[in-house]
C-alpha positions as CSV (number, residue, x, y, z in Angstrom):
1,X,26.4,-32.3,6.2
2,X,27.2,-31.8,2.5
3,X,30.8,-32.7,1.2
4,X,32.9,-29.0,1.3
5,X,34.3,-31.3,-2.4
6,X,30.7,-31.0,-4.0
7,X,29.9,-28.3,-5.7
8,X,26.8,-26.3,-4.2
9,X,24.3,-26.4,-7.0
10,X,20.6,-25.8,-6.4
11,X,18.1,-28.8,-5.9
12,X,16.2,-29.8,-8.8
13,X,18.5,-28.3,-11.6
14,X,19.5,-30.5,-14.2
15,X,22.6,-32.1,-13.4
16,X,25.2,-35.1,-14.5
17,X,27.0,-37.3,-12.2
18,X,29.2,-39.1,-12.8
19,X,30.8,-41.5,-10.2
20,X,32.7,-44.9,-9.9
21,X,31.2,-48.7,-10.0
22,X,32.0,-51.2,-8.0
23,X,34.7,-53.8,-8.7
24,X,33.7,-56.2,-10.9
25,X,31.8,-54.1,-13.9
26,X,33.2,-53.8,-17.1
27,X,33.9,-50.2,-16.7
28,X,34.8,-48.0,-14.1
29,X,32.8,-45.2,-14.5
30,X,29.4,-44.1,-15.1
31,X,27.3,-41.5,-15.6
32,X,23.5,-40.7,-15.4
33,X,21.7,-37.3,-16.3
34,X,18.7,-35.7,-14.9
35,X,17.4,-33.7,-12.3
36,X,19.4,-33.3,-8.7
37,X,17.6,-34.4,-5.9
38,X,19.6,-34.1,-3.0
39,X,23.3,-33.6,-2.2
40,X,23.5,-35.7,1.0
41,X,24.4,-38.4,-0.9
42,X,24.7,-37.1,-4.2
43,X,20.9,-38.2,-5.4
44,X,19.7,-37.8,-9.1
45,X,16.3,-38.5,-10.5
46,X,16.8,-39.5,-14.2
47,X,15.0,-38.9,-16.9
48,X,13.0,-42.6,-16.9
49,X,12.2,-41.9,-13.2
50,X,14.9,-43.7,-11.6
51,X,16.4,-42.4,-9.0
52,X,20.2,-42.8,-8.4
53,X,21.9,-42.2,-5.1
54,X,25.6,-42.1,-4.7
55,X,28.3,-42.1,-1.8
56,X,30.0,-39.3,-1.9
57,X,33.8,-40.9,-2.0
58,X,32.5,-42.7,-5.2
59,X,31.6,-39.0,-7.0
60,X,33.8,-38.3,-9.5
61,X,32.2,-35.6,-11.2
62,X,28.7,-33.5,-10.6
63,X,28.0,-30.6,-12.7
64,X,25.2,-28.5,-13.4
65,X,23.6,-28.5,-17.2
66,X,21.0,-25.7,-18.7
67,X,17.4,-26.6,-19.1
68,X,16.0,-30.5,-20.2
69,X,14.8,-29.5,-24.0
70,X,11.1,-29.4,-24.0
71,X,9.6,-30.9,-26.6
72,X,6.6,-29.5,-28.5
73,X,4.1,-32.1,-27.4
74,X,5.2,-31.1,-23.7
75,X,4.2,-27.8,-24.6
76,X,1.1,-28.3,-25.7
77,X,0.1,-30.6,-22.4
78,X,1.0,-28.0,-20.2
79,X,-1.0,-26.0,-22.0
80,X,-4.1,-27.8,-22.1
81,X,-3.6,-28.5,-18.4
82,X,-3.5,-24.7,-17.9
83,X,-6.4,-24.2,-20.2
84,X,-8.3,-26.3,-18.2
85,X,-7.4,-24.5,-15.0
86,X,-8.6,-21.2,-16.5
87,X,-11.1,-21.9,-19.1
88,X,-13.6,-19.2,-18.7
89,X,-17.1,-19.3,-19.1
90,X,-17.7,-21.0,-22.4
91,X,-15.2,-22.2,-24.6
92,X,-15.3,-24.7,-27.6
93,X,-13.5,-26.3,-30.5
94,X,-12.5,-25.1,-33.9
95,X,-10.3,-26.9,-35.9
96,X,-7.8,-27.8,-33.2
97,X,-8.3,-24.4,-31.4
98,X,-9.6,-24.4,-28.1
99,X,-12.3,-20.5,-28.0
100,X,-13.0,-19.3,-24.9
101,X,-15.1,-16.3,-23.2
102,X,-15.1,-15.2,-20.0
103,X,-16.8,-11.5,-20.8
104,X,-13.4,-9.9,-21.6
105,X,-11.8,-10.7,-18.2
106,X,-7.9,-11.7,-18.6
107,X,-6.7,-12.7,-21.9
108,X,-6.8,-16.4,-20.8
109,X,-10.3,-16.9,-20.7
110,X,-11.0,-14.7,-24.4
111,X,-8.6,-16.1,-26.2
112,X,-8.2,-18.9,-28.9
113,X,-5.3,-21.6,-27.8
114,X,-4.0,-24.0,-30.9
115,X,-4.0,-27.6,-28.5
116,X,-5.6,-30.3,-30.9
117,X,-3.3,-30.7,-33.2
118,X,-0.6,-33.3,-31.6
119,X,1.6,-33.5,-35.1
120,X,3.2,-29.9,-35.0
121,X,2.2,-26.4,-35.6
122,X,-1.7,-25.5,-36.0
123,X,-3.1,-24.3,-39.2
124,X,-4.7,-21.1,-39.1
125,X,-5.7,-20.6,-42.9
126,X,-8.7,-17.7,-43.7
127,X,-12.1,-20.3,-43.1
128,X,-10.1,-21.4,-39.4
129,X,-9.6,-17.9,-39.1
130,X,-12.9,-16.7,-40.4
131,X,-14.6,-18.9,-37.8
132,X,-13.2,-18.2,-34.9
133,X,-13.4,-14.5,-35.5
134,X,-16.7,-15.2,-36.0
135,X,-17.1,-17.5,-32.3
136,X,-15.4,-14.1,-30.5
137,X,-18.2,-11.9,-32.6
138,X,-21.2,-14.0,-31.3
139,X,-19.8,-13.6,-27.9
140,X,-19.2,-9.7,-28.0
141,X,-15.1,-10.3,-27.9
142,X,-12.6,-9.4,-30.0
143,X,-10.7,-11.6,-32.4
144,X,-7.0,-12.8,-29.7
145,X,-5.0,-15.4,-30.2
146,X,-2.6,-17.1,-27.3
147,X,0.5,-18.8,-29.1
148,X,2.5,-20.5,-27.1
149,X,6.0,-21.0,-28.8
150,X,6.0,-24.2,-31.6
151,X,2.4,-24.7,-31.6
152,X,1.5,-22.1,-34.3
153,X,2.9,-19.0,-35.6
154,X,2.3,-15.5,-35.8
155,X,-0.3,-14.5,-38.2
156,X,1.6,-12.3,-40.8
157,X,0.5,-8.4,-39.8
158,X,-0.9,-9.3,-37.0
159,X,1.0,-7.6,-33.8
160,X,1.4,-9.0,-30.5
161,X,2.3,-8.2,-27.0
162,X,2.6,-9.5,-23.1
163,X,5.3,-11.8,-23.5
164,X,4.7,-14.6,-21.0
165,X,7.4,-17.3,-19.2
166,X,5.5,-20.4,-18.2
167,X,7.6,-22.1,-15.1
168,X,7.4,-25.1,-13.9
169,X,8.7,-27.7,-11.4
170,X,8.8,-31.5,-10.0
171,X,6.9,-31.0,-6.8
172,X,9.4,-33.4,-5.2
173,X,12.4,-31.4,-5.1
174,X,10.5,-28.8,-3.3
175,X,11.2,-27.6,-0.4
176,X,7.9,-27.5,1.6
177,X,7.6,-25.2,5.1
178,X,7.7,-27.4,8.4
179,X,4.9,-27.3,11.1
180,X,1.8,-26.0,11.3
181,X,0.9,-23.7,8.6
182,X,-0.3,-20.3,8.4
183,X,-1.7,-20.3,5.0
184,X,-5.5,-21.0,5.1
185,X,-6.5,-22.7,1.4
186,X,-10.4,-22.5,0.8
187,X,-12.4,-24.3,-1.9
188,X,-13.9,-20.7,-3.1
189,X,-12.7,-16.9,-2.7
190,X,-13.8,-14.4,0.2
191,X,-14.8,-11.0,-0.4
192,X,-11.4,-9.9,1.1
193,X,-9.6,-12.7,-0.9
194,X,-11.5,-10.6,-4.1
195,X,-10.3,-6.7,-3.0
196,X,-7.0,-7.5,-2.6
197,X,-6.8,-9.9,-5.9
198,X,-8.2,-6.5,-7.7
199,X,-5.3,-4.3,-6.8
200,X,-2.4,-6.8,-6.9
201,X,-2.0,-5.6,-3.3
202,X,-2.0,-1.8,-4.1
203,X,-3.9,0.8,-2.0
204,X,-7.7,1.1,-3.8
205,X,-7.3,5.3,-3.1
206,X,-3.7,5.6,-4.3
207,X,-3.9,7.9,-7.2
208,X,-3.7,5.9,-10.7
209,X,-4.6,2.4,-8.7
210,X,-8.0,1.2,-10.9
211,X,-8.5,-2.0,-11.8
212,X,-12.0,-3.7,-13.2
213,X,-14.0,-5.7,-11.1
214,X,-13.3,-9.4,-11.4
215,X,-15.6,-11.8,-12.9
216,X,-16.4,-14.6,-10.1
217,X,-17.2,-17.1,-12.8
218,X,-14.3,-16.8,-14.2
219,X,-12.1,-16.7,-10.9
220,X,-13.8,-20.1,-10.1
221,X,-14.1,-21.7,-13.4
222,X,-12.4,-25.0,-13.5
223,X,-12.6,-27.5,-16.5
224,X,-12.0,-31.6,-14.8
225,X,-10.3,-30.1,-11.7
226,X,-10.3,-28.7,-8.3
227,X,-9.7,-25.0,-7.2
228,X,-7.8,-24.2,-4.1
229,X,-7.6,-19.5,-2.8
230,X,-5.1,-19.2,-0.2
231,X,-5.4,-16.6,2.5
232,X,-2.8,-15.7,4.6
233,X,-3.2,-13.1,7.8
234,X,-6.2,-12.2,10.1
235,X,-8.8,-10.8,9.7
236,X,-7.4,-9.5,6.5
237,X,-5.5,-11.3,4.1
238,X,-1.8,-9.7,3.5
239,X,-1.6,-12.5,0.6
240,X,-2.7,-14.8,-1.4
241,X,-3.0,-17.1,-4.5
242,X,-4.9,-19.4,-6.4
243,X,-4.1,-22.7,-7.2
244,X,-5.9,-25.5,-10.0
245,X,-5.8,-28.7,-10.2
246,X,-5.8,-31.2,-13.3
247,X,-4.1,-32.9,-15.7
248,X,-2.8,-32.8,-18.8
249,X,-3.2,-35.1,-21.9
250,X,-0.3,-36.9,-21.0
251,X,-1.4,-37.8,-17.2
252,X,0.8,-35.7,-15.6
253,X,-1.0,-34.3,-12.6
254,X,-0.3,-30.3,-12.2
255,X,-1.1,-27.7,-9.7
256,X,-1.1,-24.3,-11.3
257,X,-0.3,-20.9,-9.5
258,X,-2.3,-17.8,-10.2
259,X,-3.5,-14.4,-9.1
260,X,-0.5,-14.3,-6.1
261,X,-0.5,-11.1,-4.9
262,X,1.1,-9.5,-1.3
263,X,-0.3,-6.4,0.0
264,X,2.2,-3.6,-1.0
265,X,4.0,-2.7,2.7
266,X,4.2,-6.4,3.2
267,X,6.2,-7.4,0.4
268,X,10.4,-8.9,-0.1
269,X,9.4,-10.9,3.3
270,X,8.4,-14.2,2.0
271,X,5.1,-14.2,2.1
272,X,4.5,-14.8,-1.8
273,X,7.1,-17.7,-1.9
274,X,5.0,-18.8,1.3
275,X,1.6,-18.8,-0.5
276,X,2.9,-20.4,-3.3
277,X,4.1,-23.0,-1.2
278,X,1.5,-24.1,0.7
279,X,-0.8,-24.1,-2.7
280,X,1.9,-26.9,-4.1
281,X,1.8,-29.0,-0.9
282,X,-2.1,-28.4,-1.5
283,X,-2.1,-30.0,-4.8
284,X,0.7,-32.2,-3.8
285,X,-1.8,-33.7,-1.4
286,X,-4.4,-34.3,-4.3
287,X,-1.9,-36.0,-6.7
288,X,-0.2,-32.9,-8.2
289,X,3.5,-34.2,-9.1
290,X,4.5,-31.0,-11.0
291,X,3.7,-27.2,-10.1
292,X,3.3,-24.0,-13.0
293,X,3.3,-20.4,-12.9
294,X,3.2,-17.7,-15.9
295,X,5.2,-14.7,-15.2
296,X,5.3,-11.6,-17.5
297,X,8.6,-11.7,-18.7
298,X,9.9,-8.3,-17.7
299,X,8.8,-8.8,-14.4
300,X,12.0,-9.3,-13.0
301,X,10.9,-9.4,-9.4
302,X,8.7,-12.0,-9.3
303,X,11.2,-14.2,-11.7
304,X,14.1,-13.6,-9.4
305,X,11.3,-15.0,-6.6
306,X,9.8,-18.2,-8.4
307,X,13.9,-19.1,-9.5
308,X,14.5,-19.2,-6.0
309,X,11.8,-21.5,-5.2
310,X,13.4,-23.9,-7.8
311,X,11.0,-23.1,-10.9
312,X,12.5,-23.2,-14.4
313,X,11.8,-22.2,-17.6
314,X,9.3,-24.4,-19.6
315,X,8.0,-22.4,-22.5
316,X,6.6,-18.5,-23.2
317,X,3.7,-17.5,-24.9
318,X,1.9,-14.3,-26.3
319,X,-0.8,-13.0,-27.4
320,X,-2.0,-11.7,-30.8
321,X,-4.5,-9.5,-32.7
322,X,-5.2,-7.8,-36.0
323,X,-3.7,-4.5,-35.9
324,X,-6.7,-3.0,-35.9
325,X,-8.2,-5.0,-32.6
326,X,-5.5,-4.7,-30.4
């Protein structure tokens, strides 16, 4: 049982303890930052990996902090990892962008991503710019741009939109469901998997409710990873998401979380948090140390949802276009 003296402060939020030594050390007191692990003893995870447990009569102090920084080179690994788990069809390099076309489904996969230049913001001067336009022309795309924050800036005129919150979170202060597990996770997507991933979970002959028809190839494109679709419910899913597996430039192993979606008279029951769940203790099992989502930031719903699972902010990113494109 927790301490009724400790304050009750989420698992893996970014914490400092501080608490007494034993007789004998030059000081008394200590302290050591990073992310909290459990409160049953006091447990911190610092930020070399160590990991720090603490009786609780020797606790002097535990308080919560905001967010680690994240440093622009963390940025851009999280992004190539997530570039790799949605690449699209084709994709290539031009001058430290990564191009990619996935025949106009989802932004992700026909967009240009600035992740080869490791010493600070890409260039995008008018030959970078020229080409690439000229890589989305050969491919029958429009010129788009995904600029996650830091890595380059806005091009002046240029307007941009869908204002994206990338999440993320150490797998091991997860907590994982117990017991046997109704989530099925399959190596490629069903037909019914498909439907319900086309209408986020809407009824198809609800008035308004049209969505395009999902590219397979670019559902089940993976660049140096593994693809797991979760089902949940019989015969017909009720919900579902996908999860990818690789790693970034920096070896950290992540599991990415995409296209979750509960059918409509199902949802505010768990069932999302569920999925999303079982796909971490999916990649958890192949290596995975650290989960990700992207969630549109003024979807408040789902926000409120993945910050109860223990997700924090990592970075945002948006997408841009001439004026005359978008």
């Amino acid at each position: 049982m927790t301490d009724p003296a400790l304050p009750d402060i989420p698992l893996g939020r970014r914490v400092v303890l501080r608490y007494q030594l034993p007789a004998g050390y030059p000081q008394s007191l200590t302290d050591v930052i990073g992310e909290l692990v459990s409160l049953n003893p006091p447990t911190v995870r610092a930020v070399d990996g160590q990991v720090v447990a603490v009786a609780p009569d020797r606790v002097v102090a535990l308080k919560a902090l905001g967010p680690r920084p994240i440093r622009t080179k963390e940025i851009r690994a999280l992004e190539a990892a997530a570039a790799n788990g949605w690449p699209g069809i084709e994709h290539a390099w031009i001058d430290g962008w990564l191009v990619r076309a996935g025949r106009g489904y989802t932004g992700r996969a026909n967009s240009a991503v600035p992740l080869g230049n490791s010493a600070g913001p890409a260039e995008l001067g008018a030959e970078t710019l020229h080409r690439i336009g000229e890589w989305f022309t050969a491919h029958g795309l429009p010129l788009l741009l995904q600029l996650p924050d830091r890595l380059a800036p806005v091009p002046p005129g240029w307007r941009t939109w869908s204002e994206t919150v990338v999440l993320g979170i150490d797998i091991d202060t997860v907590v994982l469901p117990q017991g046997p597990s109704m989530v099925r996770v399959a190596p490629a997507p069903d037909p019914a998997w498909v439907d319900l991933h086309r209408f986020k979970g809407e009824d198809p002959a609800a008035p308004g409710v049209s969505r395009p028809v999902p590219e397979l190839d670019v559902l089940t494109a993976v660049q140096d990873g593994e693809l797991g679709f979760a089902s949940l419910g019989l015969p017909q899913p009720i919900a579902i998401g996908r999860g990818a597996l690789t790693t970034a430039p920096d070896g950290r192993c992540w599991v990415g979380l995409t296209c979750v979606a509960v059918v409509a008279p199902h949802r505010r029951h768990g069932l999302g948090s569920l999925v999303c769940a079982e796909l971490i203790r999916w990649g958890h099992t192949r290596g995975a140390t650290h989960a990700y989502i992207q969630v549109e930031a003024d979807n408040a719903a789902a926000m409120a949802m993945y910050h109860d699972m223990g997700f924090v902010e990592h970075h945002a990113y948006r997408y841009a276009a001439p004026e005359a494109t978008r």
